[in-house]
N, C-alpha and C positions, 0 to 999 in steps of 0.2 A: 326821410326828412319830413319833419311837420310840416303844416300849412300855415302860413301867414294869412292876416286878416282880410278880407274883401267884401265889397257891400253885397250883399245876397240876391239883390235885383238886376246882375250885369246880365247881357244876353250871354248865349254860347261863343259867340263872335270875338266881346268884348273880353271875356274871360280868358279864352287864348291869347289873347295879345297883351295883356296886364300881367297873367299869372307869373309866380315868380320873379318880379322886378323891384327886390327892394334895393332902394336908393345906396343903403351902403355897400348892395354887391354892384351896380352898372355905374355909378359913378354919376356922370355929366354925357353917357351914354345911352342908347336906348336897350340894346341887349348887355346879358352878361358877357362880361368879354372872356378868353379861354385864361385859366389860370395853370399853368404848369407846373409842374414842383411836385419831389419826394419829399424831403425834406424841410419840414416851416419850421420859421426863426419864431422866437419869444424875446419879450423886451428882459422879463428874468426868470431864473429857473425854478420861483414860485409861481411863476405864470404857467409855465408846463408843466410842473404839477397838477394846478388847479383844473388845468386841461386832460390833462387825462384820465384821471379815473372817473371822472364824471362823464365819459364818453358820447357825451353829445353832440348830434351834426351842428353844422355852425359854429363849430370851435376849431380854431386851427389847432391840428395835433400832428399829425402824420399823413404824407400824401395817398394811404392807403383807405386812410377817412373821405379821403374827399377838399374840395373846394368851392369859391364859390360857383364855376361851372358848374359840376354836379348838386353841388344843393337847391341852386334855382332850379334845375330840371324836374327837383325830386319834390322841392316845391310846390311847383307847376302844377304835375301830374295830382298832388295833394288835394289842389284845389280845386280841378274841375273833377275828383270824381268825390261825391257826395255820401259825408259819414263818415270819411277817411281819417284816420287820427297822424299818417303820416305813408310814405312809399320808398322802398326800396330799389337801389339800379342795378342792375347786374349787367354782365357782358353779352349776354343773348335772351333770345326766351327760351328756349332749352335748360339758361343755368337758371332762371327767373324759375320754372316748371319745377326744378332740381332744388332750389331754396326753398321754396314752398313747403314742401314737403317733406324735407328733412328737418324742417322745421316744427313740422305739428306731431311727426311721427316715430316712434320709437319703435326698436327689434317687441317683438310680439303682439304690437298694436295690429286691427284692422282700418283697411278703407277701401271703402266704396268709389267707382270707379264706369262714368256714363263710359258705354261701348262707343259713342261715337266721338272720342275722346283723339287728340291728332297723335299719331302713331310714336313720335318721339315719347309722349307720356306714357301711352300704354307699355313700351320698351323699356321705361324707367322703374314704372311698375313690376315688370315681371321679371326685371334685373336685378338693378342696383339693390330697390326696396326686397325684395324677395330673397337676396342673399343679406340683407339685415336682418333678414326673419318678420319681415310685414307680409302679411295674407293680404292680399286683393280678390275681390271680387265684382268681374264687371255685371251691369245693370242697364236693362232701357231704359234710358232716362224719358220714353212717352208711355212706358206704362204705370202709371201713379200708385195703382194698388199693390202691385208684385213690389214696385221701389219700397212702398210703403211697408209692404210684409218682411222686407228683407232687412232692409233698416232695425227693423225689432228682431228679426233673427241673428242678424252680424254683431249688433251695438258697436258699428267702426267709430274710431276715434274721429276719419274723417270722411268727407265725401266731395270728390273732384265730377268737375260740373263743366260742358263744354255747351254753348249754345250762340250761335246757329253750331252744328256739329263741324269737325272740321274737313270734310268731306262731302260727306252725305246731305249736309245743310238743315238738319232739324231742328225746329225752333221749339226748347220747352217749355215747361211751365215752371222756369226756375224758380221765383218766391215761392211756391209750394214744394218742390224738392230742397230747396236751405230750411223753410218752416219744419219738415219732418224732422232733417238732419238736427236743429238746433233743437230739438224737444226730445229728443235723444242724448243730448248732452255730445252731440258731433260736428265737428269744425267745415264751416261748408269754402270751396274753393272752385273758381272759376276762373278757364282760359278766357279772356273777355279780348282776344284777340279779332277777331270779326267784327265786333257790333261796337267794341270801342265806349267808355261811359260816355261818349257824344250818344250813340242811339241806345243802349241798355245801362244806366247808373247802376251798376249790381250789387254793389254795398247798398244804397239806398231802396232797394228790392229783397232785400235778407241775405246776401250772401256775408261770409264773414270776411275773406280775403279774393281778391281779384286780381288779375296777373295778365298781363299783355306783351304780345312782342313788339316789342317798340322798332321794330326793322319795316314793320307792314305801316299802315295807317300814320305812324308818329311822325317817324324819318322822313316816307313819304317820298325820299328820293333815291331810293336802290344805293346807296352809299355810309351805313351804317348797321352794325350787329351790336342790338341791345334789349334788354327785356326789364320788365318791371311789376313791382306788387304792392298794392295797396291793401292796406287793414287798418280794420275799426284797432283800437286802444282793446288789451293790452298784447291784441296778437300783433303788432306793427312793430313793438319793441322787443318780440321775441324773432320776429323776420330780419330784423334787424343786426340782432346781437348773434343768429347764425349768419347772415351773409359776412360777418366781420371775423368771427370765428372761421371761414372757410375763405375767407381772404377773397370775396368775390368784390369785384374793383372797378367801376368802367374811367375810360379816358376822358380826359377834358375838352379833347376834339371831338368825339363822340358825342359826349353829351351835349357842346355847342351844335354840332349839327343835328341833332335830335331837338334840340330847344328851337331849332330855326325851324325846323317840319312842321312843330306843333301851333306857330303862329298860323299856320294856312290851313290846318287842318280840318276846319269845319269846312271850308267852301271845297279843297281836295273830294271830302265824304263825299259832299253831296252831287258834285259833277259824277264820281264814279258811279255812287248811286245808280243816278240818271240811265249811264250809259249801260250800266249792266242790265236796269231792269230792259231795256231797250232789245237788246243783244240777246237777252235770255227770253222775250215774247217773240221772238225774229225765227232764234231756235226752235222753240216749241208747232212752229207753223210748217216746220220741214219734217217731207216725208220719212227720212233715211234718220230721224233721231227718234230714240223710242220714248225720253224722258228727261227734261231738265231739270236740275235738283238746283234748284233756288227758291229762299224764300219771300223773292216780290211779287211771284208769282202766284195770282188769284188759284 
């Protein structure tokens, strides 16, 4: 879903709470309210025409497009992450990980692939993708030079990018691994699940697509599976046109309750913030721990 217009001076605050709220989806309400339905009605059957092969979100067509529950969300998520030309919803971030990438990737292409990448990816990698005939090969993503040398030896189509790591916690120097990537003429992709474009805007840092589990940070309340990706123009409309091809769908409850997490989401951050880094200087002061892998920590 594209992004809708907003003045460019809102805080982070403001913007969660406005994003996605145009007047003709909430009514005389303040959120969108849940819209349900396979099936939408047209006043005539020029109208459902006009509607369909133009395949655009914001048209009623078919409940498999969507409504306006999932289009404010996709809205939403549009507008605070910066550069974005529009974002797509999937059912997890597993299938979010899994759109991505069948999206940029064809049997015989290469992609580059950070080792500290969360294990479902790297699984998808040496699965799904490897019986289509895509080569992976993984990379540190804190060695610059060896990235940099490999980049020129692979020429991948793409390169998947995970920072802080999903485990290990390495924070890297992503605008300089997308800068490689894109001067290579290769599609850069980022699990932006941890850092959220509240603390990393990764499109407006070079990456070209971004991709989060909306189940962590968004939801925010342990009561939702959904994932999401954002892309510059014209890879948003190719994310797009596979998630619809591969029939990936989320719920209208879903998405309401995903739209509700993301109003709080900035002050949720920052409390967690707080308490982790807390938690994690607490740990590092005990004898019986040999190493906390966080990165708040000096």
């Amino acid at each position: 879903m594209s992004g809708g217009d907003e003045p460019s001076d809102l805080g982070e605050g403001t913007r969660l709470t406005r994003a996605g709220r145009r007047p003709e989806w909430t009514g005389r309400v303040v959120n969108t309210p849940v819209w349900r339905g396979s099936t939408h009605l047209h006043a005539s059957d020029s109208e459902r025409k006009k509607a369909g092969p133009k395949d655009e979100d914001g048209q009623f067509f078919y409940g498999r497009r969507g409504a306006p529950t999932q289009w404010s969300l996709a809205e939403a998520l549009t507008q605070i992450e910066p550069g974005a030309g529009g974002t797509v919803l999937y059912p997890s971030g597993v299938a979010a990980i899994a759109g991505c990438l069948l999206a940029v990737l064809s049997p015989g292409d290469r992609l580059l692939m950070a080792d500290n990448a969360y294990d479902p990816s790297r699984s998808m990698a040496t699965g799904l993708l490897a019986r289509m005939g895509v080569e992976t090969r993984f990379f540190d993503p804190l060695d610059l030079a060896a990235y940099a040398d490999l980049v020129t030896e692979v020429r991948p189509q793409a390169v998947w990018l995970e920072s802080p790591g999903s485990l290990t916690m390495e924070v890297c120097d992503v605008p300089e691994l997308a800068r490689v990537a894109r001067e290579h003429g290769a599609v850069s992709l980022i699990d932006n699940t941890w850092a959220s474009p509240l603390g990393f805007p990764a499109l407006e840092r070079g990456c070209d697509i971004a991709m989060m589990s909306l189940s962590k940070h968004v939801g925010g309340h342990s009561d939702v599976m959904m994932g999401s990706a954002s892309a510059r123009e014209p890879l948003y409309r190719t994310l797009r046109r596979t998630a619809q091809q591969l029939g990936q769908v989320v719920s209208p409850d879903d998405a309401a309750l995903a739209a509700r997490g993301l109003r709080t989401m900035k002050v949720r951050l920052e409390a967690s913030t707080k308490s982790a880094a807390r938690i994690a200087a607490w740990l590092a002061d005990q004898p019986q721990v040999e190493r906390v892998l966080c990165p708040l920590l000096p």
